[in-house]
C-alpha positions as CSV (number, residue, x, y, z in Angstrom):
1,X,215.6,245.4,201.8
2,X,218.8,244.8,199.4
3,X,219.4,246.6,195.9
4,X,218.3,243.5,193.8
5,X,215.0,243.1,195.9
6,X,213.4,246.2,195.7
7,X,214.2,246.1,192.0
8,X,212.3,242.8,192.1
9,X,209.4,244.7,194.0
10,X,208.9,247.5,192.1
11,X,208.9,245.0,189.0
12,X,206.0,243.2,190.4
13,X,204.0,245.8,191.5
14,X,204.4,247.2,188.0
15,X,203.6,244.2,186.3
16,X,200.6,244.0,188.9
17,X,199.0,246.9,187.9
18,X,199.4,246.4,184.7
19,X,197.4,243.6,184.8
20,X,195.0,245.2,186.8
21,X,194.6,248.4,184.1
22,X,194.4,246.1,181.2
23,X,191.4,244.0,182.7
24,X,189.9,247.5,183.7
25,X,189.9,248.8,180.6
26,X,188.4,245.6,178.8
27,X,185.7,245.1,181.3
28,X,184.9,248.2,183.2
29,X,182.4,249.0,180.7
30,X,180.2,245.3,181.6
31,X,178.5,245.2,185.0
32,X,179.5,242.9,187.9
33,X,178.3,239.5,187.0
34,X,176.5,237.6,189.3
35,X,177.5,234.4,187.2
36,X,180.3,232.1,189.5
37,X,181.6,231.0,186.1
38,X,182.6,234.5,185.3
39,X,184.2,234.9,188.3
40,X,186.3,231.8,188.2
41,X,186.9,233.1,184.9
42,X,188.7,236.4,186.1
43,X,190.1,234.0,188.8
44,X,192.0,232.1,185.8
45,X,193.0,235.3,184.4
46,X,194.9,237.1,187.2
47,X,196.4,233.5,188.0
48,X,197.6,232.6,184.9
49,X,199.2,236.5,184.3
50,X,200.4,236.3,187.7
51,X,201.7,233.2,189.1
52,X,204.2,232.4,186.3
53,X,205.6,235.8,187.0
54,X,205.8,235.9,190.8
55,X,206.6,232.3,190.5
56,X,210.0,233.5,188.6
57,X,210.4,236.0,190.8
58,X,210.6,234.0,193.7
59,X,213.0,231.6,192.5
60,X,214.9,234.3,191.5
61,X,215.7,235.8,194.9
62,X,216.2,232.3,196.4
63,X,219.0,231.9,193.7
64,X,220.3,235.6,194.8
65,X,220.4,234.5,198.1
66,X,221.9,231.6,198.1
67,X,224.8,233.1,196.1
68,X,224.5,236.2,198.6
69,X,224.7,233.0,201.6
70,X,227.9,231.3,199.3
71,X,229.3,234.5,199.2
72,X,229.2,235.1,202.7
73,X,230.1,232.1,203.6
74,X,232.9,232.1,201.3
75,X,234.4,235.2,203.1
76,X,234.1,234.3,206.3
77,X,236.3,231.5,205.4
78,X,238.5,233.7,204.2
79,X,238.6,235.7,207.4
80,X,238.4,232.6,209.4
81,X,241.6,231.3,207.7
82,X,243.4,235.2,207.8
83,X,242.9,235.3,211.6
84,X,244.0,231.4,211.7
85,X,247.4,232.7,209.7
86,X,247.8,235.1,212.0
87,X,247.2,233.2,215.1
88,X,249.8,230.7,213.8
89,X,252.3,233.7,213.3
90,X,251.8,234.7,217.1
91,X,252.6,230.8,218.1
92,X,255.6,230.3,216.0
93,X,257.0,233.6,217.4
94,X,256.2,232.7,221.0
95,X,257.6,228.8,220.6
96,X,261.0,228.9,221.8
97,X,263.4,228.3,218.8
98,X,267.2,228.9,218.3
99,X,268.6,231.0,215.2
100,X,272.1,230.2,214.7
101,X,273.9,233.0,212.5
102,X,277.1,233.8,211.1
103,X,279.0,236.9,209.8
104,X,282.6,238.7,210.2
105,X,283.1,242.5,211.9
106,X,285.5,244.9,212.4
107,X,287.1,246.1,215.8
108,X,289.9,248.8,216.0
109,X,292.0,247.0,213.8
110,X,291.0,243.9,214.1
111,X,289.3,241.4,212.4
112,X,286.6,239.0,214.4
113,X,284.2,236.5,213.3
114,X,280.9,235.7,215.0
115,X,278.7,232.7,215.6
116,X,276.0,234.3,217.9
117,X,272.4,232.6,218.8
118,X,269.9,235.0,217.8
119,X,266.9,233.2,219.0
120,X,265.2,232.5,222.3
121,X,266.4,228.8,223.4
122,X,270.1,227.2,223.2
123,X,270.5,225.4,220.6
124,X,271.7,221.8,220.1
125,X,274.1,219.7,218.4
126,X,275.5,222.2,216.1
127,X,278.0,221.6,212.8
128,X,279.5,224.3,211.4
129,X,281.2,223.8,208.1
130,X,283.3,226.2,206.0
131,X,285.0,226.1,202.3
132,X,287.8,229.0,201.3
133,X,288.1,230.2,198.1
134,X,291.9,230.0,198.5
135,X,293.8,227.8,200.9
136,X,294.2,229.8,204.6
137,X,297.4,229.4,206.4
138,X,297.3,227.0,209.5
139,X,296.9,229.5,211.9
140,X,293.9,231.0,210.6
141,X,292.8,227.5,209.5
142,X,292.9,225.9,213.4
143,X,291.6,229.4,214.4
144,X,288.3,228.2,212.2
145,X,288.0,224.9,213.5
146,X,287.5,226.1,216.9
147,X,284.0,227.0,215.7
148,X,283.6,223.9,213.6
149,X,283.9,222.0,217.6
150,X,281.2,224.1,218.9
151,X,278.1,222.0,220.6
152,X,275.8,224.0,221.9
153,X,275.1,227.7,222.3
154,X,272.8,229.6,224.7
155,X,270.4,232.4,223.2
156,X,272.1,235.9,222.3
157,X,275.3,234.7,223.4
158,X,278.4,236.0,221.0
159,X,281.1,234.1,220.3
160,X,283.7,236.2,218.7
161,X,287.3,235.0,217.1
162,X,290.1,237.1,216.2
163,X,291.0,236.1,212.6
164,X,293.3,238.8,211.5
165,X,294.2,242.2,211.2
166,X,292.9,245.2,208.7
167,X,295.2,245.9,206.3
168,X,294.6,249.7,205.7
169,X,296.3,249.9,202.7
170,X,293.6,248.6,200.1
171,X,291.4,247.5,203.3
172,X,291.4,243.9,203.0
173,X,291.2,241.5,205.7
174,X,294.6,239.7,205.9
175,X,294.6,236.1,205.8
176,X,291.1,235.6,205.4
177,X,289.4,234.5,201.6
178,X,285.9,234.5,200.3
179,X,283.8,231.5,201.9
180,X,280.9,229.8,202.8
181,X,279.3,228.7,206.4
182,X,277.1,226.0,206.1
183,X,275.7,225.6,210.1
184,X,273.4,222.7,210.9
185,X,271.5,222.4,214.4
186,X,268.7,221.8,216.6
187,X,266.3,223.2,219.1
188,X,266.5,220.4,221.3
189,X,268.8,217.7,222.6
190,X,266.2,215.1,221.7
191,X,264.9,217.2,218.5
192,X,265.2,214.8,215.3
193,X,264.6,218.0,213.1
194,X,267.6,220.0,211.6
195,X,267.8,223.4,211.0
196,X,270.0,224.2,207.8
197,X,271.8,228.0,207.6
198,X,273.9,228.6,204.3
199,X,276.0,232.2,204.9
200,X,278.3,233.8,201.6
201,X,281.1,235.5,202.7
202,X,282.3,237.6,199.6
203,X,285.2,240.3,198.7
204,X,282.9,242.9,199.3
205,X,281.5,241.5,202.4
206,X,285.1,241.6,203.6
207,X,286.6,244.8,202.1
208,X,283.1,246.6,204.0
209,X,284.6,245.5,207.5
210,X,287.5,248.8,207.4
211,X,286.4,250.6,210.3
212,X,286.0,254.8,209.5
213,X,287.3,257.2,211.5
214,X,285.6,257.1,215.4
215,X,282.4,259.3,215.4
216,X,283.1,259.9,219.2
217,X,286.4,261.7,218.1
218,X,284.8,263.9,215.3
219,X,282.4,265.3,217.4
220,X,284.4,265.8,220.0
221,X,286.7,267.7,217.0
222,X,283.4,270.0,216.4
223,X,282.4,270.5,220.3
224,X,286.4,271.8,220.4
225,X,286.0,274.2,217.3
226,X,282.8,275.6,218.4
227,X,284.4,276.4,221.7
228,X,287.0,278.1,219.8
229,X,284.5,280.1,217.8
230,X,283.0,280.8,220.8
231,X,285.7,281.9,223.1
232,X,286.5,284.8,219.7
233,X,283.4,286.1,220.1
């Protein structure tokens, strides 16, 4: 039995026996009537105390439970529609789609760009676009339109460029401005819908591609010291 029921109950059985105690103590001092009038009398009496109570009563808990039924109802929608989400999440992950990406790196002391397909099917009929913020020379510029020519290009396959060198003095990328890749393609040779990719190439973006000094050299520095330290003791 819920909360708002046995509330209900104990309401009724109070109002029950109130009725009850205030017909005792009005008639328990007559005798039982052998009269049927008298009767129908105390017939009328508990009816008309008690049915317009209990009649309340009982349309009160069918409200209660239909908003207890709407409420229900209402949040297995909800879960309904979170376990639909979800089950769309799983799809789209599992269809086959391409992911077309652009950004620069740092190698030794070179420069290198990447277009690289990130996704899990080749992707189609690709046009890569790209704006300076200050005119290039030619060489870098026909070094760019190799990528602008590019077709298609299989999943997690890298295509890298040499662009220029690292110039270690204020760590700038030589040759190369600010700009921005706008890359269009598709999933499919037949596919009519166009994926759009917008990448911003900025100073900082650039000046972050100096490489530090190797890691596989400074522990090998410590490995030599400890030896040292070591071979003293």
């Amino acid at each position: 039995m819920k909360k708002n029921e046995k509330y209900i109950f104990i309401i009724s059985v109070i109002y029950l026996f109130t009725i009850v105690i205030v017909y005792i103590v009005n008639f328990v001092s007559n005798s039982i009537s052998n009269d049927l009038n008298d009767w129908a009398s105390t017939g009328d009496y508990f009816g008309g105390m008690l049915n317009p109570i209990f009649s309340f009563f009982i349309i009160l808990l069918i409200i209660m439970e239909a908003i207890e039924s709407r409420k229900s109802f209402f949040n297995s929608y909800k879960l309904q529609r979170e376990s639909q989400e979800q089950m769309n999440k799983q799809i789209f992950l599992l269809t086959p789609k391409a992911e077309v990406v652009y950004y620069p790196y740092a190698m030794g002391s070179r420069a290198f760009i990447a277009i690289e397909n990130i996704g899990n099917t080749t992707a189609y009929d690709i046009k890569v676009s790209t704006t300076f913020e200050e005119r290039i020379d030619e060489k870098l510029q026909k070094v760019f339109e190799r990528i602008n020519n590019i077709k298609y290009l299989p999943p997690k396959y890298k295509m890298s460029i040499s662009v220029g060198n690292i110039l270690e003095k204020d760590h700038r990328v030589v040759g190369m401005s600010p700009h921005v890749v706008n890359i269009e393609f598709s999933n499919s040779p037949t596919s009519i819908d166009i994926e759009k990719r917008k990448y911003e190439i900025d100073i900082n973006m650039l000046s972050s591609l100096y490489n530090s000094p190797e890691y596989l050299q400074v522990l090998q520095d410590i490995v030599q010291e400890l030896k040292y330290k070591r071979s003293r003791i």
